[in-house]
C-alpha positions as CSV (number, residue, x, y, z in Angstrom):
1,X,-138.9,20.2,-82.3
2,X,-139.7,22.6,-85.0
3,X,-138.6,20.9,-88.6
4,X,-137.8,23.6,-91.7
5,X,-137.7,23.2,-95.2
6,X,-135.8,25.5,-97.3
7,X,-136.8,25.9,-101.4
8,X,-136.6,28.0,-104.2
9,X,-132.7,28.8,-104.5
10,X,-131.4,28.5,-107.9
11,X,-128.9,30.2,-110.9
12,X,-130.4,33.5,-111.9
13,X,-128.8,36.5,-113.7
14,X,-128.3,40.0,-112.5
15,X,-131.6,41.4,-112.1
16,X,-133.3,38.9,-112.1
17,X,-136.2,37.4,-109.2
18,X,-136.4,34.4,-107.1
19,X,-138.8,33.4,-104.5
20,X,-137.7,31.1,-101.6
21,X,-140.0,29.3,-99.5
22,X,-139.3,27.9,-96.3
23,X,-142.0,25.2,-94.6
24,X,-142.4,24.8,-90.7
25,X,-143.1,21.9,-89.5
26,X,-145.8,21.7,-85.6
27,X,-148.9,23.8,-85.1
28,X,-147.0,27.1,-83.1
29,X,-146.0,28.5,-86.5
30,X,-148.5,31.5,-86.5
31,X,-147.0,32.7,-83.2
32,X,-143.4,32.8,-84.2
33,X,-141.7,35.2,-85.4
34,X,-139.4,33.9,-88.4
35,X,-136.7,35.2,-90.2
36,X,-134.5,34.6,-93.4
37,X,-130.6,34.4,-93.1
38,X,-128.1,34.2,-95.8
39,X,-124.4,32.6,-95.3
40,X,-122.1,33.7,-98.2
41,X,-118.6,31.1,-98.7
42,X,-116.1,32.7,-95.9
43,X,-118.2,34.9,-94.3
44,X,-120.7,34.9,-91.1
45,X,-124.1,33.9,-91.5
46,X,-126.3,37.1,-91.3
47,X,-129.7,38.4,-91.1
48,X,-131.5,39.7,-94.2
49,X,-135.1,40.2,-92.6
50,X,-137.8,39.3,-90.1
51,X,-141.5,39.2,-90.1
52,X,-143.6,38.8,-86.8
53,X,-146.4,37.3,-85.8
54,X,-148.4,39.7,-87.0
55,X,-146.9,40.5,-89.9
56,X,-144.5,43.5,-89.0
57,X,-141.2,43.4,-90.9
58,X,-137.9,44.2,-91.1
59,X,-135.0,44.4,-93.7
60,X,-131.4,44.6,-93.5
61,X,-130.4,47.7,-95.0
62,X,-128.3,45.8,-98.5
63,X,-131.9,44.1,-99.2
64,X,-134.3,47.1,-98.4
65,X,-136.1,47.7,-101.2
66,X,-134.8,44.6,-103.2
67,X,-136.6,41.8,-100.8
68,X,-140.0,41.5,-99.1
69,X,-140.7,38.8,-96.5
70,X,-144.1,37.6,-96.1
71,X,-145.8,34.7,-94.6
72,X,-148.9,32.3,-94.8
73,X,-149.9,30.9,-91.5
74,X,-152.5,28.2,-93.2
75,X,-149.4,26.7,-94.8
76,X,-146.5,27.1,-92.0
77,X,-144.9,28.8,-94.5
78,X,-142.6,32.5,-94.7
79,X,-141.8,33.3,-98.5
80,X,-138.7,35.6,-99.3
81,X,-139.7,37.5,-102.7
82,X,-136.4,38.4,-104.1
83,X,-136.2,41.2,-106.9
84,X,-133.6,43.1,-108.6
85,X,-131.0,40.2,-107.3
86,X,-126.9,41.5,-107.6
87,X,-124.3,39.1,-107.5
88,X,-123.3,40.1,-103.7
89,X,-126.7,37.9,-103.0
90,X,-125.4,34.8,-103.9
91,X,-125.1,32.8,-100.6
92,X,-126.8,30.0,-98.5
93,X,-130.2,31.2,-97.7
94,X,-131.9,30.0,-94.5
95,X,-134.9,30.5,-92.7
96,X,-135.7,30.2,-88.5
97,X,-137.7,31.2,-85.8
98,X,-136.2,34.2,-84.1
99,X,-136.7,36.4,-80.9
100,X,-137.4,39.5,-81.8
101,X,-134.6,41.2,-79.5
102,X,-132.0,43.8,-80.6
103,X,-130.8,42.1,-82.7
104,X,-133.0,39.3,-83.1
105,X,-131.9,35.6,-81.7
106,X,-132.0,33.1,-83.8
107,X,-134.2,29.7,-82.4
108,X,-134.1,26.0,-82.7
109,X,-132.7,24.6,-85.4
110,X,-131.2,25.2,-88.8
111,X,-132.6,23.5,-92.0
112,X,-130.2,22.3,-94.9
113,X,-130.8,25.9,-96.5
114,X,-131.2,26.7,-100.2
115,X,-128.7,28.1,-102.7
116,X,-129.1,31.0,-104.7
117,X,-126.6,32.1,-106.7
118,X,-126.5,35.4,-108.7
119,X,-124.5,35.3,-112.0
120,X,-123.0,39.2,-113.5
């Protein structure tokens, strides 16, 4: 079973940049396709991109722009670089293996996730 390990949340202002990381745990991580989700309090957790195996990524259209997903296979790791962060960001921030389907299935497990939260 695939273990992940959210990091990097924290308190920034409006306009400001984070950079979450998210660690994988078994030696399949350079074959997955991963994504980052965010859950906001009261609302559905969604999807805010994906990268593939081969590094081929995709954005929800309220990050486009704003957020780039990337990944380093040497460290099981996927990085979310945030920029230009808005208070509508502020949420739960996860990351997971996902099937790259219309839309894309989330796999395995959830990790605890990270918070970010985006003061005006």
């Amino acid at each position: 079973q695939v273990q992940l390990v959210e990091s990097g949340g924290g308190l920034v202002q409006a306009g400001g940049s984070l950079r979450l990381s998210c660690t994988a745990s078994g030696s399949t991580f350079s074959i997955n396709a991963m994504g980052w989700y965010r859950q906001a309090p009261g609302k559905q957790r969604e999807l805010v991109a994906t990268i593939s195996s081969g590094g081929t990524t995709n954005y929800a259209g309220s990050v486009k722009g704003r957020f780039t997903i990337s990944r380093d296979n040497a460290k099981n790791t996927v990085y979310m670089h945030m920029n230009s962060l808005k208070p509508e960001d502020t949420a739960v921030y996860y990351c997971n293996r996902v099937l790259l389907t219309v839309p894309p299935i989330p796999l395995g497990y959830w990790g605890q996730g990270t918070q970010v939260t985006v003061s005006s």
